[in-house]
C-alpha positions as CSV (number, residue, x, y, z in Angstrom):
1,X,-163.4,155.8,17.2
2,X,-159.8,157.0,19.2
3,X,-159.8,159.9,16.1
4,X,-163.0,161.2,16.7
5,X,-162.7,164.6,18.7
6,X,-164.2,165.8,21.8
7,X,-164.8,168.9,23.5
8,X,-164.1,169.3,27.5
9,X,-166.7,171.1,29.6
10,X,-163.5,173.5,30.1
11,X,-163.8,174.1,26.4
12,X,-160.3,172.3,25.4
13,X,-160.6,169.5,22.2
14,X,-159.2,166.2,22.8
15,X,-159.0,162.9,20.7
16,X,-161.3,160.5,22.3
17,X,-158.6,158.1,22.5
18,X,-156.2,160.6,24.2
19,X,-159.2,161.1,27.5
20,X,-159.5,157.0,26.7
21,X,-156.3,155.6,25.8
22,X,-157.2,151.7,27.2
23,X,-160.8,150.9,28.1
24,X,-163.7,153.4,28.7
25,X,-167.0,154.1,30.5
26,X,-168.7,156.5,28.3
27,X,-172.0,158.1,29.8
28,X,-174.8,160.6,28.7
29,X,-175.8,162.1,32.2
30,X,-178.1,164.8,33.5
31,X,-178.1,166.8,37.0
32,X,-182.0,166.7,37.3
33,X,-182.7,162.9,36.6
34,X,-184.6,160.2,38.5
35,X,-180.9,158.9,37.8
36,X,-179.0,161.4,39.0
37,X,-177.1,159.9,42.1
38,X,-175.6,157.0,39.5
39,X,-173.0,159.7,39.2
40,X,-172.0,157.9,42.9
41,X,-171.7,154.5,41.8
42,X,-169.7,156.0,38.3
43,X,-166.9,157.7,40.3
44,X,-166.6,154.8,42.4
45,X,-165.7,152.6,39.2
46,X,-163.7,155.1,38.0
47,X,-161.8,155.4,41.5
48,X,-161.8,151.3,41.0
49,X,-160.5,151.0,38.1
50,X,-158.7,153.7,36.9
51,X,-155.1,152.5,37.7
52,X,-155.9,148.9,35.0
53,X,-156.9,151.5,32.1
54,X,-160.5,152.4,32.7
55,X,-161.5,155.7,31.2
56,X,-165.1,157.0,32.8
57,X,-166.0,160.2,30.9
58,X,-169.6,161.9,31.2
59,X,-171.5,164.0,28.3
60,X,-174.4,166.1,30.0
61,X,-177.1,166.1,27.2
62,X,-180.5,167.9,27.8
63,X,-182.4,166.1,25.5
64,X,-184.8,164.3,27.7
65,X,-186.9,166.3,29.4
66,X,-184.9,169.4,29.8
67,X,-183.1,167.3,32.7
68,X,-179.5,169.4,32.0
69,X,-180.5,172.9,32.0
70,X,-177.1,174.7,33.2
71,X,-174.0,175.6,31.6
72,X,-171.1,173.6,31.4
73,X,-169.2,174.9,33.9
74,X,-172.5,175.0,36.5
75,X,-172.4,171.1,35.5
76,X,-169.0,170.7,36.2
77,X,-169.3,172.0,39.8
78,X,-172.8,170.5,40.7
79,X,-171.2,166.8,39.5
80,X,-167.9,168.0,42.4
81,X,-170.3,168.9,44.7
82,X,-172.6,166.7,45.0
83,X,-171.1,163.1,44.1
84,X,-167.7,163.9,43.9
85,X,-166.7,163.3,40.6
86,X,-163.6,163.5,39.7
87,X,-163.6,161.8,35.9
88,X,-163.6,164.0,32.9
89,X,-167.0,165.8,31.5
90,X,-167.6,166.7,28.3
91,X,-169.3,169.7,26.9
92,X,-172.6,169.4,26.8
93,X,-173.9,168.2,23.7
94,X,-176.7,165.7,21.9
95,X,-177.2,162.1,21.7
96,X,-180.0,161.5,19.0
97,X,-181.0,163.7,16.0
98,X,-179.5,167.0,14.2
99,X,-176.1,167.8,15.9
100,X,-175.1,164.7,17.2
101,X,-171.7,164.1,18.9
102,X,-169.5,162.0,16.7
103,X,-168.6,160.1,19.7
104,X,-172.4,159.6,19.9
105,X,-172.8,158.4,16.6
106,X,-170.5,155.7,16.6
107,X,-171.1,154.5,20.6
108,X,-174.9,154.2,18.9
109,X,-173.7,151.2,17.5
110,X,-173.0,149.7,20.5
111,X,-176.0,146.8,21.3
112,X,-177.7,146.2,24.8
113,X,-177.9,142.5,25.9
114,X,-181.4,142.3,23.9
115,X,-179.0,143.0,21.0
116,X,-180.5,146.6,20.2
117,X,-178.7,149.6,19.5
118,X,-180.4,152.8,17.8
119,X,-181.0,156.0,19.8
120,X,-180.3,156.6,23.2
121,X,-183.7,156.4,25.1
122,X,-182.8,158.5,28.4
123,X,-180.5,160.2,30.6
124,X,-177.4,157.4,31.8
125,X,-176.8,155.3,29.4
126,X,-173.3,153.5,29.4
127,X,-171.3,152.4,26.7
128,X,-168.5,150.3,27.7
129,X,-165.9,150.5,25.1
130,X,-162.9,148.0,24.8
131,X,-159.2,148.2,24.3
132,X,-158.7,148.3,20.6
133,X,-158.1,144.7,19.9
134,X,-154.7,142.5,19.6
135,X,-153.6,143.2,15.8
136,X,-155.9,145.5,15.0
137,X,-159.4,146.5,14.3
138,X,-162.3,148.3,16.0
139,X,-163.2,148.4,19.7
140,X,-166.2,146.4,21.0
141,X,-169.2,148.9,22.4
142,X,-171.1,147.3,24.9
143,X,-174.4,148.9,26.5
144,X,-176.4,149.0,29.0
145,X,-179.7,151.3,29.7
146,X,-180.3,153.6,31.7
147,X,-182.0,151.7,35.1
148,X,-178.8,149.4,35.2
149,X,-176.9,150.7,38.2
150,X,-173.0,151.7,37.5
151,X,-172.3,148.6,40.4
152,X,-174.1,145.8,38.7
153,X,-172.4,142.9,38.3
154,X,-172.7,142.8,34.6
155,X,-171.3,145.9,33.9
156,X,-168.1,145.1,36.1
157,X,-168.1,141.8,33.8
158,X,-168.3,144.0,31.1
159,X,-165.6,146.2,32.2
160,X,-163.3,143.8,33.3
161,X,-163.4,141.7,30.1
162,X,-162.9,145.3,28.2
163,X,-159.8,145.8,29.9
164,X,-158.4,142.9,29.0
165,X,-159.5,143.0,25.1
């Protein structure tokens, strides 16, 4: 997952695993969503627990409900503006379906605490990805749906015991 690459809403390519080094906070997010202001409660984790190795990165998709109409860079300053966000966006890009970010695909994996994974189903879903493990292997994905707030207790359980994979 570190290999896969990303594009920047500034329109520079990374490795995931050079914007996410440690653990990360990956999020699909969307400026005209019923969910909007979680971008709040994001930066504040971010701000939190940045210094331990917590990456928070967002990827505006507007696949549901045409809720992320502008362009990347109108993203970029609406997310400063308004909530203060300071972590790194990604371009915009797609979740579910043809065209798919890679990143997507393999966070997709990731399983909720119903144990299901599949398609994202709205705006705000969070993946919590770990540390890649002591001798080797593949980082852990957990998520969370959309309606669980970036502050709730099990996604700083979640993050905490991702740090420290």
């Amino acid at each position: 997952m570190r290999e896969i690459e990303v594009k920047l809403a500034n329109g520079e390519s990374r490795k995931f695993g050079e914007l996410a080094p440690g653990a990360a906070l990956v999020v699909n997010v969307a400026s005209k969503c019923g969910f909007t202001p979680q971008y709040a409660g994001l930066e504040e984790l971010y701000q939190e627990f940045r210094e331990r190795g917590l990456a928070v990165i967002g990827m505006p998709c507007n696949q549901f409900l045409m809720q992320e109409p502008g362009t990347d860079e109108e993203i970029a300053e609406f997310c400063t503006l308004n909530y203060g966000v300071t972590f790194p966006l990604l371009a915009k890009g797609k979740v579910n379906g043809r065209g798919t970010e890679p990143l997507f695909k393999e966070l997709r994996k990731g399983k909720d605490a119903a144990g299901t994974g599949g398609l994202v189903r709205w705006n705000f879903e969070k993946f919590i990805v770990s540390r890649d493990p002591a001798g080797g292997g593949a980082p852990t994905v957990t998520r969370f749906r959309s309606a669980t707030e970036p502050n709730d207790p099990a996604i700083r359980a979640a993050i905490e015991a991702a740090l420290t994979a």
